[in-house]
VOBA-1610 file (N, C-alpha, C; in pm, whole numbers, padded with zeros to 5 digits, always signed):
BEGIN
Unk+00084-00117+00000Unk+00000+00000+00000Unk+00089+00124+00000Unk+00088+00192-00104Unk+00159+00344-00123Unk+00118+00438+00008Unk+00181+00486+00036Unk+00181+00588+00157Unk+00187+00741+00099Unk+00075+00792+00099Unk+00032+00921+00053Unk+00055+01031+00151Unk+00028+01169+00145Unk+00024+01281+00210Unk-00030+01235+00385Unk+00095+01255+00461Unk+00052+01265+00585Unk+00001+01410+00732Unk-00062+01385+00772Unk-00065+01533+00859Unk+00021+01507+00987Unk+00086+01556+00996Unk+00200+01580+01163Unk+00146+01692+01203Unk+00188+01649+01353Unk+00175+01811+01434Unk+00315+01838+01501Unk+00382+01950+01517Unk+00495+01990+01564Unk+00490+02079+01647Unk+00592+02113+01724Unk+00586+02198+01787Unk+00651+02339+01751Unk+00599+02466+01709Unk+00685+02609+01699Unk+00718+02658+01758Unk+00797+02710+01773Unk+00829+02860+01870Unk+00876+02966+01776Unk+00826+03098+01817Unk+00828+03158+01748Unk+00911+03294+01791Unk+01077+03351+01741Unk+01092+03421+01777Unk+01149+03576+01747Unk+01134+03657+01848Unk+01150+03789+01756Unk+01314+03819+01735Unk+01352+03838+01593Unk+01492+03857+01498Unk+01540+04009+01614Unk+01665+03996+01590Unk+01698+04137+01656Unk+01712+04251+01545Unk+01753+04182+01461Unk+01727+04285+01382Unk+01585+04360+01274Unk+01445+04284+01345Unk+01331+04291+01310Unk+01256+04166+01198Unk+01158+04137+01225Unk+01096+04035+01193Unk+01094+03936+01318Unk+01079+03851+01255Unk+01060+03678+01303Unk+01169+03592+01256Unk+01187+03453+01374Unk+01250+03354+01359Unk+01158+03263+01427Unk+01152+03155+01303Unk+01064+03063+01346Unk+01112+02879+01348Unk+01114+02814+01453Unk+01188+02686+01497Unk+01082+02592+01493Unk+01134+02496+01452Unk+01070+02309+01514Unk+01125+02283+01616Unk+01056+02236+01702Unk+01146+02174+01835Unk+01187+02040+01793Unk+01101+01970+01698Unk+01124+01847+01711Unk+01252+01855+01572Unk+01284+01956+01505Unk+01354+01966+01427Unk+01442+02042+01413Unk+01554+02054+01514Unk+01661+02189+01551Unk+01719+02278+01429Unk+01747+02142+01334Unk+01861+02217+01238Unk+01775+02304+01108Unk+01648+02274+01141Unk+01580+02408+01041Unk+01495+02534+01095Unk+01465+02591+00994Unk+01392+02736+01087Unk+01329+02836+00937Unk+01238+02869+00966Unk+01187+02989+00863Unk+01192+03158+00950Unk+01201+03220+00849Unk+01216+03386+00877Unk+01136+03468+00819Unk+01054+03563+00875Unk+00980+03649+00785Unk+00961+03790+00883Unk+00921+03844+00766Unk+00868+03950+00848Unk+00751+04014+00969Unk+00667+03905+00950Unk+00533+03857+01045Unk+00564+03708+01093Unk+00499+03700+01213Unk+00482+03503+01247Unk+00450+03450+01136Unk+00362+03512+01060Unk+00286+03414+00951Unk+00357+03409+00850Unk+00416+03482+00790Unk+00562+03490+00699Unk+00625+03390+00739Unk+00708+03387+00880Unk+00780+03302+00953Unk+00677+03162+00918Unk+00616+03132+00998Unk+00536+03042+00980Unk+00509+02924+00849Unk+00498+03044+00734Unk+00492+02952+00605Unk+00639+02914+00555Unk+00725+02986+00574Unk+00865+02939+00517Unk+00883+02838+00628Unk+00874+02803+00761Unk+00921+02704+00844Unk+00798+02566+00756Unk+00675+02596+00744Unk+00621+02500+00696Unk+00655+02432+00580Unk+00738+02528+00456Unk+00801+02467+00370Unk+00906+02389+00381Unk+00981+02435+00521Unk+01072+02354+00513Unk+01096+02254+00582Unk+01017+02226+00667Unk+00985+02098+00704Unk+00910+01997+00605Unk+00846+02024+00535Unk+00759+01939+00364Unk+00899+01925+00313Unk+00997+02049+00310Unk+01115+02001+00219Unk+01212+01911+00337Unk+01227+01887+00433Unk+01310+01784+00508Unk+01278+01665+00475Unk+01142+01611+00539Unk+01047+01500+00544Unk+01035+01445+00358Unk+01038+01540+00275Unk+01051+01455+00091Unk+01189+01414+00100Unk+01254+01489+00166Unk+01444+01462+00123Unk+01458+01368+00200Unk+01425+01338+00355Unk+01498+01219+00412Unk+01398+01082+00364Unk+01293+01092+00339Unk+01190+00994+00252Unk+01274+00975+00177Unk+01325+01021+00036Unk+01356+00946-00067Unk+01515+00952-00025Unk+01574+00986+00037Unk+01700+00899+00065Unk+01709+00773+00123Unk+01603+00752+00236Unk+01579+00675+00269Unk+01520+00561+00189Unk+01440+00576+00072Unk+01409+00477-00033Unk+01503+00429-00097Unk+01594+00563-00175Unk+01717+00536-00220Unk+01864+00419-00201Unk+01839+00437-00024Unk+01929+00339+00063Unk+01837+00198+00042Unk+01733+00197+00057Unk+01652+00001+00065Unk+01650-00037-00070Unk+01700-00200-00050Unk+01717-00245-00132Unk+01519-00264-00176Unk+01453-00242-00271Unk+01312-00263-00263Unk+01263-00376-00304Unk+01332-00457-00333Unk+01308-00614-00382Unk+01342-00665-00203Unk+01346-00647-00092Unk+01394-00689+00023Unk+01276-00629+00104Unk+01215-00482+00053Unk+01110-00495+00155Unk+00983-00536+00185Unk+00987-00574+00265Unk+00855-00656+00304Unk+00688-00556+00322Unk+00784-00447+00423Unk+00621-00349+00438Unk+00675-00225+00483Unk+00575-00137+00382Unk+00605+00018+00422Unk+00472+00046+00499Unk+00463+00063+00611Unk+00353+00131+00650Unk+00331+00232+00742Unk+00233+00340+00795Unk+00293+00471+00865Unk+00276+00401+01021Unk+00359+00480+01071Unk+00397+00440+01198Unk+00390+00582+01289Unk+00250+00530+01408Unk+00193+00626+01487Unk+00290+00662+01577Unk+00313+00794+01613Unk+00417+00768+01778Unk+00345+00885+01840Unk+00375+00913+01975Unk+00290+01028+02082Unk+00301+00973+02205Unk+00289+01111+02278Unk+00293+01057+02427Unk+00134+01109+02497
//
Protein backbone atom coordinates (compact mmCIF):
# COMPACT_ATOMS: atom_id res chain seq x y z
CA UNK A 1 0.00 0.00 0.00
CA UNK A 2 1.59 3.44 -1.23
CA UNK A 3 1.81 5.88 1.57
CA UNK A 4 0.32 9.21 0.53
CA UNK A 5 0.24 12.81 2.10
CA UNK A 6 0.52 12.65 5.85
CA UNK A 7 -0.65 15.33 8.59
CA UNK A 8 2.00 15.80 11.63
CA UNK A 9 1.75 18.11 14.34
CA UNK A 10 4.95 19.90 15.64
CA UNK A 11 5.86 21.98 17.87
CA UNK A 12 6.85 26.09 16.99
CA UNK A 13 8.29 28.60 18.70
CA UNK A 14 8.28 31.58 17.48
CA UNK A 15 10.92 34.21 17.77
CA UNK A 16 11.50 37.89 17.56
CA UNK A 17 14.92 38.57 14.98
CA UNK A 18 16.98 41.37 16.56
CA UNK A 19 17.27 42.85 13.82
CA UNK A 20 13.31 42.91 13.10
CA UNK A 21 10.96 40.35 11.93
CA UNK A 22 10.60 36.78 13.03
CA UNK A 23 12.50 33.54 13.59
CA UNK A 24 10.64 30.63 13.46
CA UNK A 25 11.88 26.86 14.97
CA UNK A 26 10.70 23.09 15.14
CA UNK A 27 11.46 21.74 18.35
CA UNK A 28 11.24 18.47 17.11
CA UNK A 29 13.54 19.66 14.27
CA UNK A 30 16.61 21.89 15.51
CA UNK A 31 18.61 22.17 12.38
CA UNK A 32 15.80 24.08 10.41
CA UNK A 33 13.92 27.36 10.87
CA UNK A 34 11.87 29.89 8.63
CA UNK A 35 12.16 33.86 8.77
CA UNK A 36 9.80 36.49 7.85
CA UNK A 37 8.68 39.50 8.48
CA UNK A 38 5.33 38.57 10.45
CA UNK A 39 4.82 35.03 12.47
CA UNK A 40 2.86 34.14 9.51
CA UNK A 41 5.62 34.90 6.99
CA UNK A 42 7.80 33.02 9.53
CA UNK A 43 5.36 30.42 9.80
CA UNK A 44 4.92 29.52 6.05
CA UNK A 45 8.65 29.39 5.17
CA UNK A 46 9.21 27.04 8.44
CA UNK A 47 6.21 25.00 6.96
CA UNK A 48 8.01 24.67 3.70
CA UNK A 49 10.72 23.54 5.13
CA UNK A 50 9.85 20.98 7.04
CA UNK A 51 7.59 19.39 3.64
CA UNK A 52 11.15 20.01 2.19
CA UNK A 53 13.10 17.84 5.08
CA UNK A 54 10.47 15.00 5.44
CA UNK A 55 10.51 14.55 0.91
CA UNK A 56 14.44 14.62 1.23
CA UNK A 57 14.98 12.19 4.12
CA UNK A 58 11.90 9.94 2.52
CA UNK A 59 13.56 9.46 -0.67
CA UNK A 60 17.00 8.99 0.65
CA UNK A 61 15.79 6.75 2.69
CA UNK A 62 14.09 4.77 -0.33
CA UNK A 63 17.17 5.36 -2.20
CA UNK A 64 19.29 3.39 0.63
CA UNK A 65 16.52 0.01 0.65
CA UNK A 66 17.17 -2.45 -1.32
CA UNK A 67 13.12 -2.63 -2.63
CA UNK A 68 13.08 -6.14 -3.82
CA UNK A 69 13.94 -6.89 0.23
CA UNK A 70 11.10 -4.95 1.55
CA UNK A 71 8.55 -6.56 3.04
CA UNK A 72 6.21 -3.49 4.38
CA UNK A 73 6.05 0.18 4.22
CA UNK A 74 3.53 1.31 6.50
CA UNK A 75 2.93 4.71 8.65
CA UNK A 76 3.97 4.40 11.98
CA UNK A 77 1.93 6.26 14.87
CA UNK A 78 4.17 7.68 17.78
CA UNK A 79 2.90 10.28 20.82
CA UNK A 80 2.93 10.57 24.27
Amino acid sequence: MPITAMRNTFTAVYLRAPEGGYIARVEEFPEIHGEGDTIEQAERYLKDAVELLLDSNRALTRAACDEARVERRAPLVVGR
